[in-house]
C-alpha positions in Angstrom: 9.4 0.1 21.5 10.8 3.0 23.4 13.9 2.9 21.8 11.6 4.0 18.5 10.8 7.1 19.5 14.7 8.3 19.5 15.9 9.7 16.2 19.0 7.8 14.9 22.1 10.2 14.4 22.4 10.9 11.0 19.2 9.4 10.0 17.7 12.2 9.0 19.8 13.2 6.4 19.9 9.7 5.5 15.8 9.9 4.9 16.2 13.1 3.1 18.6 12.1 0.6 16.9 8.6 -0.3 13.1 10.1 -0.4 14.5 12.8 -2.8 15.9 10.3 -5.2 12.8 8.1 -4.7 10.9 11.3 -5.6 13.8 11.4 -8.8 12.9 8.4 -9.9 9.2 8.7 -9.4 8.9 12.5 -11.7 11.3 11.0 -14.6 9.4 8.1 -14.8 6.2 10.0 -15.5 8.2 12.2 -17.8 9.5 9.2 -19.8 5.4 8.6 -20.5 3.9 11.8 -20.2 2.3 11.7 -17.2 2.6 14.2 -14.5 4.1 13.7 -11.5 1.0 14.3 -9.0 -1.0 11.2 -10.6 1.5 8.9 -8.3 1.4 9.1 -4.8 4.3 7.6 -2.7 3.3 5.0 -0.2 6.2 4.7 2.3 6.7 0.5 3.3 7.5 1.5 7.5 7.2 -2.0 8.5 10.4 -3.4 10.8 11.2 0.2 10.8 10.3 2.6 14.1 8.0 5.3 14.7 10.8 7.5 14.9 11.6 7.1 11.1 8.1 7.4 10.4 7.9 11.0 12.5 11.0 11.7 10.0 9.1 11.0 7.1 6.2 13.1 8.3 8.4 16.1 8.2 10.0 15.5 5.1 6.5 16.1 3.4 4.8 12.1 3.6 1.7 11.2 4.5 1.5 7.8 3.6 2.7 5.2 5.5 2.0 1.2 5.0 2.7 -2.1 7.3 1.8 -5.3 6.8 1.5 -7.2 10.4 -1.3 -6.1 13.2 0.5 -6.1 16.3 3.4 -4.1 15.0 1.5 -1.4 13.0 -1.0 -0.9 16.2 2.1 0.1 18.6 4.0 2.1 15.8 0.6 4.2 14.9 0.0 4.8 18.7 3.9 5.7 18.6 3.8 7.9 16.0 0.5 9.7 17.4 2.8 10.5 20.4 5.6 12.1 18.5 3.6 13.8 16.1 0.3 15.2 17.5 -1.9 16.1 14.6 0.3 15.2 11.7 -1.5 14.9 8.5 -1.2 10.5 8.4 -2.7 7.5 6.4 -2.1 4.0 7.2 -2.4 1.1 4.8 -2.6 -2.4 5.4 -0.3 -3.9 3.1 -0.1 -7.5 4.2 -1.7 -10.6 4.2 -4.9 -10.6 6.7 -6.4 -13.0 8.3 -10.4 -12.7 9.0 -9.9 -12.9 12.9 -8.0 -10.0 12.9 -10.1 -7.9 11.0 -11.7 -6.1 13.9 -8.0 -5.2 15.1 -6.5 -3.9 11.7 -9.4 -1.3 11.8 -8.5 -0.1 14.6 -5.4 1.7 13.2 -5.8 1.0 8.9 -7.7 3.8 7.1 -7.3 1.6 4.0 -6.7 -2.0 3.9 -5.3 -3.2 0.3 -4.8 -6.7 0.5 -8.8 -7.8 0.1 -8.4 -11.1 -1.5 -11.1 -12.9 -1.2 -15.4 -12.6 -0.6 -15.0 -14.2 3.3 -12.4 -11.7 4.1 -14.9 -8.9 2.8 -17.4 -10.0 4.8 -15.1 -10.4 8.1 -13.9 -7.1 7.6 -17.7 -5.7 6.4 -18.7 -7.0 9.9 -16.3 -5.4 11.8 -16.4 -2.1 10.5 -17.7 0.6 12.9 -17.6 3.1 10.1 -17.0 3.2 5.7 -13.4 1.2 5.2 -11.4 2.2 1.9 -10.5 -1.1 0.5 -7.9 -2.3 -2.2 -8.7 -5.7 -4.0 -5.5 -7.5 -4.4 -4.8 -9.2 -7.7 -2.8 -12.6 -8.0 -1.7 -12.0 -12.0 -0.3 -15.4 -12.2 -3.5 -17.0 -10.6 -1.1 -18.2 -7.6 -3.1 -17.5 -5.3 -0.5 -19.3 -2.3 1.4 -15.6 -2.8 -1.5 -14.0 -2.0 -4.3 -12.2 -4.6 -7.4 -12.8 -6.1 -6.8 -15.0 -9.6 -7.3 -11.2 -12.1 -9.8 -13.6 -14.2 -12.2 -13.4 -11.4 -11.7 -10.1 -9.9 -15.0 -8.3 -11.5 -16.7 -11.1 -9.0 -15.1 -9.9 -6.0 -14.9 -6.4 -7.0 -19.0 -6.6 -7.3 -19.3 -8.2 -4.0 -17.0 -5.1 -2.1 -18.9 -2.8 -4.2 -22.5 -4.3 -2.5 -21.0 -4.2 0.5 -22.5 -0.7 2.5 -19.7 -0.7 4.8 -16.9 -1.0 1.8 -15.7 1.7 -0.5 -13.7 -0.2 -3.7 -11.0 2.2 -3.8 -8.9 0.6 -6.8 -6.9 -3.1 -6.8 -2.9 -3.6 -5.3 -0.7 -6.2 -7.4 2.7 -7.6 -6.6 4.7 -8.2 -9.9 5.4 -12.4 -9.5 8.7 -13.9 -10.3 7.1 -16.1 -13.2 6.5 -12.8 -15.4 8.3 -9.8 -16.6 7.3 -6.8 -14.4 5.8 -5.0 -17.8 3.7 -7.9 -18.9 2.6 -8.3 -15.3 1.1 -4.4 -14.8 0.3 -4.6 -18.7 -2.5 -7.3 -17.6 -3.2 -5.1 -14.7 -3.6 -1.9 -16.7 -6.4 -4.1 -18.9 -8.0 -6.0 -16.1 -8.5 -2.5 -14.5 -10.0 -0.3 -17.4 -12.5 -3.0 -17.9 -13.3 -2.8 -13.8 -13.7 0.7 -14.6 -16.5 0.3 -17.0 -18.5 -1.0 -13.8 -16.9 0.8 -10.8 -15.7 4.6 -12.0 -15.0 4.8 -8.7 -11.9 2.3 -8.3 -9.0 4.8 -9.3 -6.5 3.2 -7.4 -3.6 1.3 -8.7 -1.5 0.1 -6.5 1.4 -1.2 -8.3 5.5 -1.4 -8.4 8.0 -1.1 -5.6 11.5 -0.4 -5.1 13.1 -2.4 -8.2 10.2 -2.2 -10.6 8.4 1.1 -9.7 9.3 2.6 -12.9 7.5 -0.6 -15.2 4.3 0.1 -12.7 4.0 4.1 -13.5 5.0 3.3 -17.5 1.4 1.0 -16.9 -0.9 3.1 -15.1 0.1 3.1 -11.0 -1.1 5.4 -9.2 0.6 4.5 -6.5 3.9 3.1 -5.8 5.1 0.9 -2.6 8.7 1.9 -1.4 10.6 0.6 1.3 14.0 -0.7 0.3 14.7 2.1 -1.9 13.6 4.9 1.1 14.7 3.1 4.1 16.7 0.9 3.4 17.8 -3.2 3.7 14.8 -4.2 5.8 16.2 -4.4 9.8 15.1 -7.5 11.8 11.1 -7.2 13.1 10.6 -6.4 16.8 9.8 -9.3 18.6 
């Protein structure tokens, strides 16, 4: 990954413009519900992309950055840590985990947000060396195959994470399915979540609505939204 750490020409203004129409888009949609701005954070989707984009990002005013596969989000944390000593950084796990790799992903993840099930819980409960912030992701559909807990059944899981000492239930993640609307789909998030709520105060979080539908997510209660396309661009091959 040496290449990553050289800045693009041009990509900066490139970064600039797109996260201040991101941004755009983000404040009218709260405007268009009354909401203010500061209730959505901006999770920036890095994976494929190179550390250098990431430092970018950094200095345009993000903190937030998200990848979804172990090996590459290690080398582009360690990356970044080299061209930005000290900047203010978060790192989400945004992809499908497998409970073998748990001990790995906390090794660079201050939040994982794709906790889908009690054994992955456990695996990642058992490797923790200190408190993890966790996301339970919700299948709304029930099709599980795309990855999610079925929403019927997340007050079981959510209970579990919440008696598990090393796990803080931060909230849930969804990813609008293709069989739904995007509104009915963070509709029956919105409902599922305010009833979690009666029994976990504590799980704020919703993680909800990307590049095409981020606007349907805020309308229904996000409180975060997960942008790639729309920041970075059409996704670039993955390293090898």
């Amino acid at each position: 990954m040496e290449g990553d750490a050289v800045e693009a020409p041009g990509r900066r203004e490139e970064l600039a413009q797109a996260l201040g129409e991101v941004r755009e888009r983000i404040a009218r949609a709260c405007r268009a519900v009354g909401r203010d701005e500061d209730e959505v954070a901006l999770l920036a989707v890095t994976k494929t992309w190179p550390a250098s984009d990431v430092a970018i990002l950094a200095d345009l005013g993000l903190t937030e950055f998200a990848e979804n596969r172990d090996q590459e989000a290690s080398r582009k944390v360690a990356e970044f840590a080299e061209l930005r000593p000290g900047a203010a950084a978060e790192w989400r796990m945004v992809g499908s985990l497998q409970r073998n790799k748990a001990r790995s992903v906390l090794g660079w993840a201050d939040r994982v947000d794709t906790v889908d099930s009690i054994r992955l819980a456990d695996a990642l409960a058992k490797a923790a060396t200190k408190p993890v912030d966790v996301l339970v992701q919700v299948s709304i559909d029930g099709d599980v195959a795309r990855g999610g807990h079925p929403i019927g059944d997340l007050p079981r899981l959510a209970d579990h994470v919440a008696l598990t000492s090393e796990l803080f239930l931060r909230g849930v993640m969804t990813v609008a399915p293709l069989s739904m609307s995007p509104q009915q789909a963070f509709a029956a998030l919105y409902e599922a979540v305010t009833r979690l709520r009666d029994d976990h105060p504590d799980a704020t979080v919703i993680s909800a609505g990307m590049s095409g539908d981020l606007e349907d997510a805020i309308a229904h209660g996000s409180t975060c939204v997960r942008v790639g396309t729309a920041l970075l661009g059409s996704r670039r091959l993955a390293s090898p």
